[in-house]
C-alpha positions as CSV (number, residue, x, y, z in Angstrom):
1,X,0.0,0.0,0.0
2,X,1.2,3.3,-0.6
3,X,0.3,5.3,2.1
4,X,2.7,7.1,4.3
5,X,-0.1,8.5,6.8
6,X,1.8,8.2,10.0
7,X,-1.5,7.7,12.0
8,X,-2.7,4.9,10.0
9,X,1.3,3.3,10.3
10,X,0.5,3.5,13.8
11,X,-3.0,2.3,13.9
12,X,-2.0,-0.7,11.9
13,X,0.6,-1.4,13.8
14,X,-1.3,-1.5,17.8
15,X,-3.7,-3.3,15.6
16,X,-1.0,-6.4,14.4
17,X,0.4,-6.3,18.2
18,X,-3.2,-7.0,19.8
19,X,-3.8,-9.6,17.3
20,X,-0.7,-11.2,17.7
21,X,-1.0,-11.0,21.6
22,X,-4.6,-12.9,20.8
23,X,-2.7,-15.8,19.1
24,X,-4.3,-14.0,15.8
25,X,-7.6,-15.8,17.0
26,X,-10.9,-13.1,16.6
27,X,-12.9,-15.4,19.2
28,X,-9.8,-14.3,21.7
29,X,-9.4,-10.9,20.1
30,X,-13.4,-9.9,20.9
31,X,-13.4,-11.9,24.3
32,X,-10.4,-9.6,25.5
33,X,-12.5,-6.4,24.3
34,X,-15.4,-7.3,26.1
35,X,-12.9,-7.8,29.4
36,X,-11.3,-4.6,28.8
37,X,-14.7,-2.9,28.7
38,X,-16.3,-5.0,32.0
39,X,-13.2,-2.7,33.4
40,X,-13.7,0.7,32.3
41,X,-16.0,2.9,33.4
42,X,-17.6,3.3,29.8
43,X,-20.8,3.0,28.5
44,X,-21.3,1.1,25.9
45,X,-24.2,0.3,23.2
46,X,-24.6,-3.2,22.0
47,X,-27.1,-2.8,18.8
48,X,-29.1,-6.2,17.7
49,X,-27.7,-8.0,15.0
50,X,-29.7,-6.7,11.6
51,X,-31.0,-8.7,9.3
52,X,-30.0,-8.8,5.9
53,X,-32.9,-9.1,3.5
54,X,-32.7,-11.8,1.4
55,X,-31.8,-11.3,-2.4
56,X,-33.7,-13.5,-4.6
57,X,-30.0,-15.2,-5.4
58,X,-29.5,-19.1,-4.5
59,X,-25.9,-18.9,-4.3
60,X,-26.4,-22.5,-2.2
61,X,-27.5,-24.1,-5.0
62,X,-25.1,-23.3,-7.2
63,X,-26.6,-21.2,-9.2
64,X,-23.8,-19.1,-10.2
65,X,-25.6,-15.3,-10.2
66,X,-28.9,-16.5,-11.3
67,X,-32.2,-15.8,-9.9
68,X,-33.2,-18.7,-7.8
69,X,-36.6,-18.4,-9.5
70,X,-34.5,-19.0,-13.1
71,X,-33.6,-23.1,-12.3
72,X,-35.7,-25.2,-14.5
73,X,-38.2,-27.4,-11.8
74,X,-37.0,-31.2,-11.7
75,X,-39.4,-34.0,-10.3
């Protein structure tokens, strides 16, 4: 990348040292977040997960980008 932003360098760079203290593992990343909250005298919003609607696509299937409505019927 060819950015020389030395706040970004140094973002990066706390970021690759937590993970790395975390064995790289996100499970173990987000559990140490949530301690490191319990501790501080922060408030902090947890919003509900959202939904994503659903697109009409049957990527499960296989169908490669077309409509799920699109596969000929069998049976």
């Amino acid at each position: 990348m060819m950015n020389g932003d030395p706040i970004v360098a140094e973002v990066r760079a706390i970021r690759d040292k937590l993970a790395a203290e975390s064995g790289y593992d996100i499970g173990e990343i987000f559990r140490r977040l949530r301690e490191q909250q319990a501790r501080s005298d922060l408030n902090y919003v947890r919003y509900p997960p959202r939904r994503v609607p659903p697109t009409g696509y049957d990527t499960a299937a296989g169908s490669k980008g077309r409509r799920a409505e699109s596969q000929p019927q069998t049976g």
